[in-house]
Structure formats: structure tokens, C-alpha cells
C-alpha positions in Angstrom: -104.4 -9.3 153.3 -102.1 -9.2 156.1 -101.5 -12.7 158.0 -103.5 -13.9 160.9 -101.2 -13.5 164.3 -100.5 -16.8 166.5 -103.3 -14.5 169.1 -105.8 -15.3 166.1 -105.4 -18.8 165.9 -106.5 -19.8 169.3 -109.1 -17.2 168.9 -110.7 -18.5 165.6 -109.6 -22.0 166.7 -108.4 -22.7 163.1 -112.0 -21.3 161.3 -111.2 -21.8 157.5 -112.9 -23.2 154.1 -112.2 -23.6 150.8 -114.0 -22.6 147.4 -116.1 -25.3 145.3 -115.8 -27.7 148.9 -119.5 -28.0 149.3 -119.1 -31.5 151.9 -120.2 -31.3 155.1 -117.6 -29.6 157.2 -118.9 -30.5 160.5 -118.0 -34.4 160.1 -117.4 -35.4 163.8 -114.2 -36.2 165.1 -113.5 -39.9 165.4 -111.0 -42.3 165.9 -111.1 -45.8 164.4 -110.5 -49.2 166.1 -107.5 -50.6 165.8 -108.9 -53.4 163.6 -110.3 -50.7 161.2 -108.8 -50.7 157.7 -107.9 -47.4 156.7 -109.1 -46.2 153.0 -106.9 -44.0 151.3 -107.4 -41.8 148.1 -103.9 -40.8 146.5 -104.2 -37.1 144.2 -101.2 -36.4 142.2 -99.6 -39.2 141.1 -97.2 -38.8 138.4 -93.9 -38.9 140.2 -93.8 -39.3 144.3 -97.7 -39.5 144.3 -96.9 -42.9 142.1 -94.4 -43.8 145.0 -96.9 -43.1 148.0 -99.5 -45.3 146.3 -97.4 -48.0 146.8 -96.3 -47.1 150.4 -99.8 -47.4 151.4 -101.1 -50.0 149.5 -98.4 -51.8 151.3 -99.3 -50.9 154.6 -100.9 -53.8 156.8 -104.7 -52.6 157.2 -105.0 -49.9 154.6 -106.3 -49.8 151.2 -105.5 -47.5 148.6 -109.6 -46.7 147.1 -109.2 -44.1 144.7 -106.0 -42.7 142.5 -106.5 -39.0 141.6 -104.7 -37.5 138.6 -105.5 -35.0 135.9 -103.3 -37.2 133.8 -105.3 -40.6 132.5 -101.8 -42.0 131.8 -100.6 -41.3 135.4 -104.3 -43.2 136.6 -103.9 -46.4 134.3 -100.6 -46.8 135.4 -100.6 -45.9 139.3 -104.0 -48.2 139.2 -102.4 -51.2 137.3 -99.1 -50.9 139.8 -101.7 -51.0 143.3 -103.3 -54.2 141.6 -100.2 -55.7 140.4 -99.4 -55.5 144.7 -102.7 -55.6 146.3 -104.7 -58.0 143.5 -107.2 -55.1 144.4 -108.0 -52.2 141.5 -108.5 -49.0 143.0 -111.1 -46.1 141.2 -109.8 -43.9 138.8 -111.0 -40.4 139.4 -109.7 -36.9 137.6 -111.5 -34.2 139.7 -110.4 -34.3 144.0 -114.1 -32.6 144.6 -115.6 -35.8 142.7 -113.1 -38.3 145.3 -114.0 -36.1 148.8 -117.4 -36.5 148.0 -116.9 -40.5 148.9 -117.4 -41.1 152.2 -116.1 -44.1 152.5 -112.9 -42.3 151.8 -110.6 -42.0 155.5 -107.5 -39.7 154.4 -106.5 -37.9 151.5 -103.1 -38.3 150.4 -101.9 -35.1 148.7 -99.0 -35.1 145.9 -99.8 -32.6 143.0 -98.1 -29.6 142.8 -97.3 -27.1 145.3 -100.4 -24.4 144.2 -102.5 -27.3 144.8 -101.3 -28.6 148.2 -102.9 -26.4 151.1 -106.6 -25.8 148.7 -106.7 -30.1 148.7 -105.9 -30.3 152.4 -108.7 -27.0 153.3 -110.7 -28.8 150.9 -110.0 -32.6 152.0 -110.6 -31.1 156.2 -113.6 -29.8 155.1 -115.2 -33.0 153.6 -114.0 -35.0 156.9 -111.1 -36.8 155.8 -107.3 -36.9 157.7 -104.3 -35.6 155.3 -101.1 -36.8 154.0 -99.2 -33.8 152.8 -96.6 -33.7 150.7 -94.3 -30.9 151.2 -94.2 -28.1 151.1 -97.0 -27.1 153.4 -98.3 -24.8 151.3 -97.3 -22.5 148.1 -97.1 -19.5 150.1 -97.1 -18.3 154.2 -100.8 -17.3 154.2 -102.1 -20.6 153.1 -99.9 -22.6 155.6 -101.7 -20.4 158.2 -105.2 -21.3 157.1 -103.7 -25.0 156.8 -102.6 -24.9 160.6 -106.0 -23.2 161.8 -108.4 -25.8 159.9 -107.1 -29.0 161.5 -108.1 -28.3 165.0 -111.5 -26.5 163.6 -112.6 -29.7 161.6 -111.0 -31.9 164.0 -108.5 -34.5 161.6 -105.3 -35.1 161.1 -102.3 -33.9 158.8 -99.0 -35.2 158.4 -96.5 -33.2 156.5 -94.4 -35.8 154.2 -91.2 -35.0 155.4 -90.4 -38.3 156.6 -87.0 -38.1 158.1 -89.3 -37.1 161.3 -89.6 -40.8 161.4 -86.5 -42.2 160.1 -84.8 -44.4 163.0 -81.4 -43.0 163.1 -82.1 -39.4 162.2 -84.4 -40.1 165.6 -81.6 -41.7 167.3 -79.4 -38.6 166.1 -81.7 -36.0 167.2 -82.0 -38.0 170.5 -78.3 -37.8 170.9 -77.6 -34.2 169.9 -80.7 -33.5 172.8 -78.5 -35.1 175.1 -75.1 -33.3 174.6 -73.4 -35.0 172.2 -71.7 -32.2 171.0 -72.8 -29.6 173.5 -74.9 -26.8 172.9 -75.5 -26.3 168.9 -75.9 -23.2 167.6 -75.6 -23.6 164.2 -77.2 -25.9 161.1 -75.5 -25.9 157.8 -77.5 -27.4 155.1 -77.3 -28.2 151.3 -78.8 -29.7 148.4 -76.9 -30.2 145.4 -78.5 -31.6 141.7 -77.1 -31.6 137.9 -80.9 -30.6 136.5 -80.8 -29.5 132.9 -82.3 -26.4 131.4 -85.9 -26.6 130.7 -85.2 -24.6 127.4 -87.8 -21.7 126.3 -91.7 -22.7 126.8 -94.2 -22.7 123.4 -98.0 -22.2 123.2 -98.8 -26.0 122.1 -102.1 -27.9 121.9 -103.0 -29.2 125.4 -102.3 -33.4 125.3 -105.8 -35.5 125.2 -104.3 -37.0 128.3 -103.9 -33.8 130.4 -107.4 -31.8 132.1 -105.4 -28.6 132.1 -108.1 -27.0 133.7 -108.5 -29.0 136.5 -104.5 -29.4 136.2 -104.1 -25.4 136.7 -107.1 -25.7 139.9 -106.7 -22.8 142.3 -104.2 -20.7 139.9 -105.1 -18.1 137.7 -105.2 -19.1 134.3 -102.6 -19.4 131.5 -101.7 -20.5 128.4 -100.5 -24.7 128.3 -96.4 -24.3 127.1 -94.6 -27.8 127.0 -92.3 -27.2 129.1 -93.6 -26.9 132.8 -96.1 -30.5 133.1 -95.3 -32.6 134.6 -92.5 -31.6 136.9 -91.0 -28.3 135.7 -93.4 -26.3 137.5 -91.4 -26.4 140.1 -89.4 -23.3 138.6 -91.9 -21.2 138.1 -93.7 -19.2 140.8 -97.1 -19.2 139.5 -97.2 -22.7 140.7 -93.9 -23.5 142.3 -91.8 -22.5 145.6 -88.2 -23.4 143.9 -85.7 -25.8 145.2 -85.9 -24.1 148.3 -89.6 -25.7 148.7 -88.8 -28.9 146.7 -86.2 -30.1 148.9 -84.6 -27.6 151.1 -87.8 -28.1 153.3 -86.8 -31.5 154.2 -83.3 -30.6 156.0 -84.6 -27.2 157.0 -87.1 -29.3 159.4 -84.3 -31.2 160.5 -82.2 -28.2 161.1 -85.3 -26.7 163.1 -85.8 -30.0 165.0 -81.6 -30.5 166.0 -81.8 -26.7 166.9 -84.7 -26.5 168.7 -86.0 -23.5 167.2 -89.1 -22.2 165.5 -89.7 -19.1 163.4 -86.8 -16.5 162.7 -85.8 -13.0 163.3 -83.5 -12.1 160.2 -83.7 -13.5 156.8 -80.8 -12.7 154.2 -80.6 -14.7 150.4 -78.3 -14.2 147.6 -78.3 -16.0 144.3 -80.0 -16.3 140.9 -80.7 -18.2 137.8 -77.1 -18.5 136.9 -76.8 -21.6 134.6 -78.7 -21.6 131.9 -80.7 -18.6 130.4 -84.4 -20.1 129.7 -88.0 -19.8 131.7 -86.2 -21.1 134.8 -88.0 -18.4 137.2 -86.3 -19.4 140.8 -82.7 -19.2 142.0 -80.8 -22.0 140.6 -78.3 -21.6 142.8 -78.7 -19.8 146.8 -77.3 -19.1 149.8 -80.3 -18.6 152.4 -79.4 -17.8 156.1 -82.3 -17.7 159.0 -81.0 -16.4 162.1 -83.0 -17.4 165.5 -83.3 -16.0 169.0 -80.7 -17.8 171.8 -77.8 -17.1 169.3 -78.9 -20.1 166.7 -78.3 -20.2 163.0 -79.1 -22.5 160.0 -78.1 -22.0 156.3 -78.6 -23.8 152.9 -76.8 -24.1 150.2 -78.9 -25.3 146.9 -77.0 -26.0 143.9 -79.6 -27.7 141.2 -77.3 -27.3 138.5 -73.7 -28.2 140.0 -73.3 -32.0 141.6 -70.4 -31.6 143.5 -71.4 -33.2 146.6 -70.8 -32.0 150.1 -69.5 -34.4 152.9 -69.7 -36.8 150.4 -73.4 -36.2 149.8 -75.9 -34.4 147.6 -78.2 -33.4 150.6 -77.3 -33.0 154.1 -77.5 -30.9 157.4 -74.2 -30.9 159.9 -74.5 -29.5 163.6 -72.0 -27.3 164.7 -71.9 -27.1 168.8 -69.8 -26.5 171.8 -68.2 -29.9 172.1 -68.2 -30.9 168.2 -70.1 -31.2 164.7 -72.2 -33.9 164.2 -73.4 -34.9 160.4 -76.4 -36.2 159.2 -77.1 -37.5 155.3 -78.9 -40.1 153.5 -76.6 -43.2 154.5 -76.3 -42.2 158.7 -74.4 -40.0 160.7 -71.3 -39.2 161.9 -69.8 -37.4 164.9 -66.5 -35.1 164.8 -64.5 -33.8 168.0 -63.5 -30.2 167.9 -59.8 -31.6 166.6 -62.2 -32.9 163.5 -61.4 -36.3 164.5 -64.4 -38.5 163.7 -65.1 -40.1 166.9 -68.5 -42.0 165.9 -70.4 -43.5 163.3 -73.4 -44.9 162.1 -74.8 -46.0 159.1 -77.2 -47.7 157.1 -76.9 -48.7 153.6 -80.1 -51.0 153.8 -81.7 -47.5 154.1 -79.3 -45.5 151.2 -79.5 -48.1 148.9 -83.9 -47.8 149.0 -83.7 -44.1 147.4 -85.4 -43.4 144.1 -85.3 -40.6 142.0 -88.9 -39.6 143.3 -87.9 -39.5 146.6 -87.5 -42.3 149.8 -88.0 -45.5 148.3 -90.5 -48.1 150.1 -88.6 -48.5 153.4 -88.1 -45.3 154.1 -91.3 -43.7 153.4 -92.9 -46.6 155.3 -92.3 -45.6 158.6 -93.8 -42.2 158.3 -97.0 -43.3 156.4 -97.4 -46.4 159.5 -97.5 -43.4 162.0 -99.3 -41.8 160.1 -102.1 -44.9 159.9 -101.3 -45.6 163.6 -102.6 -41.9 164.5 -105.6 -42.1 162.7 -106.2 -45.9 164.2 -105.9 -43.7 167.6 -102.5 -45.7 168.6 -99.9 -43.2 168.0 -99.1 -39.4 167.6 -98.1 -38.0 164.5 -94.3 -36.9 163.3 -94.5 -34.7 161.7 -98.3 -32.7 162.3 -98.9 -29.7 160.1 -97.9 -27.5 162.9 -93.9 -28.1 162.6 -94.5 -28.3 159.3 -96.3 -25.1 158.8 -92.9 -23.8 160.6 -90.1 -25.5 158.6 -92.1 -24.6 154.6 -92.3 -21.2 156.2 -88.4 -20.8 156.1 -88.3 -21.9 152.5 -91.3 -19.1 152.2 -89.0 -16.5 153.7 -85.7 -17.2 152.3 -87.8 -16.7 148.9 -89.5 -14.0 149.6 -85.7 -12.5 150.6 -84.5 -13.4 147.4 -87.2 -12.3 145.3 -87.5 -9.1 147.0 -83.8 -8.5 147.6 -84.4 -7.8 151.0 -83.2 -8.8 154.7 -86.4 -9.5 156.2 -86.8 -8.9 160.2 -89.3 -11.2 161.4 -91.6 -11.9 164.3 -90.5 -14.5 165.3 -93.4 -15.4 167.0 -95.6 -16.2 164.0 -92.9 -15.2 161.0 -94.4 -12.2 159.8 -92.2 -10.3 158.1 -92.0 -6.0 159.5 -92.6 -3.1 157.9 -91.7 -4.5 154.6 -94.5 -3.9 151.5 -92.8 -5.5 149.2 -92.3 -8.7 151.3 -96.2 -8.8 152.2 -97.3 -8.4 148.4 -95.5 -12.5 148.6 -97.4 -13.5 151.7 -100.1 -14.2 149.7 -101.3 -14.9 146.1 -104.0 -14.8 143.2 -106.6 -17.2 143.1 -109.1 -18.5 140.2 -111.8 -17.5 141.1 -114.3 -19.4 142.9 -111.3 -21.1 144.1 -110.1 -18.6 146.8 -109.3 -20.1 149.7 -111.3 -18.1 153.0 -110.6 -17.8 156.8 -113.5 -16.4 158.8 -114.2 -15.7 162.5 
């Protein structure tokens, strides 16, 4: 199945359903009052799901209704954390179909893994509720394309979760770099750097009486329960991950796409491996990815997960190179450099770097983005981040993957990203479903 062209998604006007989503998915589009509190069902919420509970129970005018989790653990504890803040219990429900069906329910707020992201929002669309997305957009290109045609179709709203979109003074960076502040930039360096351990070699065990595997598993094709992949070591594997390149490159890759300007590339390269440790590890441990854009505009990453060292003094960042200077953006700020590398300008914020968790943003930085994204659904406010630019910056994570799986340089269109001529590069575009599970796009 080849991918639908930018010309078909004005002409289908984003047609797409979902298996097993049997709601109505003609719900009309409205927008509440202002006064209206906003009910929220959280799925996934083990690690950040946990974190973006409490973001929204926190949230003037929102309540958090219903916590989702195939993990009864993860749902006593996410439930007892909302009350403990609220003085308000939220439901405990295992199975998303089961929560959608509630229509009391306003938004969806998506954090299981990545195979389960874009089927949730298709599903959550379809059953008339907005969507809070946690990145990436999707576990491969062709669902982010059925993603971005199903929100104008049924009408909502979805918010990709990288929330530096609406961090203050990444905004008044962006603003800045807009304006000239270091000339025309052409090119985005960007890195992530971790000290993860090896995640050893997987055995066939008894699934835990507190795990649903099979509702845990969802839209993939089946396999065997190992103990070493639930609850966050999925990430590594491609059956239900999209490697550090979708767990966190995403994040200053939308940044990099934002500062530049740019959308979708022309060339793809990648180089890199599994090089630490020898166990199930599937993705690159450590990768060089390069995306190179029309007007003469570049952005790399550099992902180390298993070597700390940091760069610019931090573990994740993006610097600007331009005309006139290099401007550098991380966790704690920014800072500006002449072309004699003489800082020049400064600006941070250690109220902001001292809120990070291990799970992501901690509550005052992920508060911003979930308020706009309340605001927008209230009718008072555009979204930041809208699945849109998000489709966009997950699909460079997609395509520096699929050049290092295939070993390839892609050349793209840089209209819609599709890769040319290149078999083994389409085999990646898409994936295997469950079945009954399949995820359809129809005229």
C-alpha cells in the first residue's frame, strides 16, 4: 500500500476509520463555552501517561474522568494520585473501546506505546472525542497520514505532545531567530544523549495477573509475552517501537523544523547500530541522521542512549547555525554566539530546568501545552502543536529509520515525504496489523 499524496488529502478531506470503533463517527463538530469543564480520559499510564494525569487534573476547568491502563497496578495507582489532588476518584477502565463508548468523555489523552498511538486517535476521532497525543505521531508514515486526514473529516482536535511548541522562551527564541537574530539559518544540529542499560536477552514467561497482554499487544500482530520489553523496553523493538529517534529525537526535530522553517525533506542519510551491548536491543543505539531540505537548509541528530557525555553542557539540545551567528537552545534557556563564538546573550530559566522528571516535563512545563490545548477545545485559542506539524516532524524520525534500517539514502518528495523509487524503503511505510484491528482510509 503506497501512501496517499498531499492531492489526496484535500480530495478525501481526511476519510479514515479504525477497526473494532463501532461509535458514531459523524458526532457534530462543536465548541464548548468557555465555562464548560472539560472531561478527560487518560490511556496509558505507567510512565508519562501517570505525569499527564496530573497535568490535567490540575488544570482549572478540567477533570480527569476515566484512567485507561492494561496494567491494574498503573490504574490503582494513577487513580489514587488524581484523588489525592482533585478529592475526585476518576473510573478505572482496561479496554479504550470500553472508555470511547462514554459520551460524557470530551478528549482522549493518548500515552501507551507508540503501535498504539495513531489506532487510539483514528479510534478516539471516530467516537467524537478531541486528542492529546503523545509523540510520536504515529508508529510508522502511513498511519500519520490517516492521522492528519481524520481530523478535518470528523471535525476534532489533536495536539501532538511535544510541548516545547508552547514553552515561553523556546517561543521567545523562535520569535527571535524569525527576526534575524543570527541571520538566515541554514542549519539545525541536534542531539540526545542517555546512559540506558542493556535490556539483557528476553524469556518466554507467564504473563503477570496484572498485565491484559492482549489488549496490551492491540493493533500488533501477536507474540509470545518475554520479560523484558513491558513496560518501557518496547521502545527498542520495532514491532512496537520507533527507537530513540521517535522517543525523543522527535521533540528537537520539531524544533529544528520550526527554527528552520521547513517541512518534509529531499535526502535522507543514517549511519549507526546497536553498538553497546549485544542483547534484543533492535534499534540503533547510537546514530547520526541527516535530513537535507530545499533553500539550502539542514538538520542533524546525534542520539547516544548509551554514552552521557553531554553536549553544550546538556543531554538534549538543538543549536542554530546562521549567517550572523549560532544560537542554542536546551532544557535550562538559550544562548546566543557571534560568529567570533563570543556569547553575546543569554537567557535562562532554572524555575523551568529544575521541574524535569525522569518521565518527561514535570508539571510546569507540560502545563502550558495541555492549557492550550483545553483553551482550543473551550473555542479560545489555537492549538501548538496540531497533528499537522506533527505528522511532519515524527515523519523525519520515520525516515531517518527507515535509512538506517534499509541502509539506504532516501530521496524524498518533499512535498508529502514519500520516499522514490525505493522498494525496500516502502516495505517500512507501512506495517502488519491484528487483524480486525487494521486501520482503513476510504474515498
Amino acid at each position: 500500500m503506497r501512501p496517499i499524496t498531499r492531492r489526496r488529502f484535500v480530495k478525501t478531506a481526511g476519510a479514515a476509520g479504525v477497526g473494532l470503533a463501532v461509535v458514531d463517527r459523524n458526532a457534530a463538530w462543536t465548541l464548548m463555552a468557555p465555562s464548560d469543564r472539560v472531561r478527560v480520559a487518560v490511556m496509558g499510564v505507567n510512565s508519562r501517561g501517570h505525569q499527564l494525569a496530573r497535568a490535567f487534573a490540575q488544570q482549572p476547568g478540567a477533570e480527569v474522568a476515566t484512567i485507561c491502563d492494561v496494567d491494574t497496578r498503573a490504574i490503582a495507582k494513577t487513580v489514587d494520585h488524581v484523588r489525592e489532588l482533585t478529592d475526585t476518584a476518576p473510573q478505572g477502565e482496561r479496554d479504550v473501546r470500553r472508555v470511547l463508548e462514554d459520551a460524557s468523555i470530551d478528549a482522549l489523552v493518548i500515552a501507551a506505546p507508540d503501535h498504539w498511538h495513531a489506532p487510539a486517535a483514528l479510534m478516539a476521532m471516530a467516537a467524537g472525542k478531541h486528542v492529546y497525543l503523545e509523540k510520536p505521531a504515529s508508529h510508522n508514515p502511513r498511519e500519520g497520514e490517516l492521522v492528519v486526514a481524520a481530523a478535518p473529516r470528523y471535525e476534532r482536535l489533536v495536539q501532538l505532545g511535544t510541548q516545547r511548541r508552547s514553552w515561553s522562551n523556546v517561543a521567545r527564541a523562535m520569535e527571535e531567530l524569525e527576526n534575524g537574530l543570527i541571520g538566515r539559518p541554514y542549519y539545525a544540529a541536534t542531539w540526545y544523549a542517555n546512559n540506558r542499560p542493556s535490556i539483557g536477552r528476553g524469556q518466554e514467561v507467564a504473563v503477570p495477573d496484572w498485565l491484559d497482554y492482549e489488549l496490551w499487544q492491540g493493533p500488533a500482530p501477536r507474540r509470545s509475552y518475554k520479560d523484558n520489553f513491558v513496560h518501557y523496553d518496547w521502545h527498542w523493538f520495532w514491532h512496537w517501537g520507533t527507537g530513540e529517534a521517535g522517543n525523543n529525537a522527535t521533540h528537537m526535530l520539531d524544533m529544528a523544523r520550526w527554527g528552520l522553517g521547513v517541512d518534509l525533506p529531499t535526502r535522507v542519510t543514517a549511519a549507526g547500530g546497536r553498538y553497546r551491548y549485544d542483547d534484543d536491543w533492535e534499534c540503533g543505539d547510537t546514530e547520526i541522521m541527516t535530513w537535507e531540505f530545499p533553500d539550502k537548509k539542514i538538520i542533524t541528530w546525534e542520539g547516544r542512549s548509551c554514552a552521557p557525555h553531554r553536549l553544550d553542557g546538556s543531554g538534549g539540545g538543538i543549536t542554530f547555525h546562521g549567517e550572523q551567528g549560532t544560537l542554542v537552545i536546551d532544557r535550562n534557556g538559550y544562548r546566543v554566539f557571534d560568529l567570533e563564538d563570543k556569547l553575546v546573550n543569554e537567557v535562562d530559566d532554572t524555575a523551568a530546568s529544575s521541574d524535569q522528571g525522569t518521565v518527561g516535563p514535570g508539571d510546569t512545563l507540560d502545563a502550558g501545552h495541555v492549557a492550550n490545548f483545553l483553551e482550543a477545545i473551550r473555542g479560545k485559542a489555537t492549538l501548538n502543536a496540531p497533528i499537522d506539524e506533527g505528522h511532519k516532524s515524527t515523519m523525519l524520525a520515520h525516515l531517518g529509520n527507515i535509512a538506517s534500517r534499509t541502509g539506504h539514502v532516501l530521496h524524498c518528495d518533499p512535498s508529502t515525504g514519500e520516499v522514490k523509487e525505493d522498494p525496500d524503503a516502502e516495505k517500512l511505510w507501512v506495517r502488519e496489523y491484528e487483524n480486525g484491528w487494521e486501520p482503513k482510509a476510504t474515498e
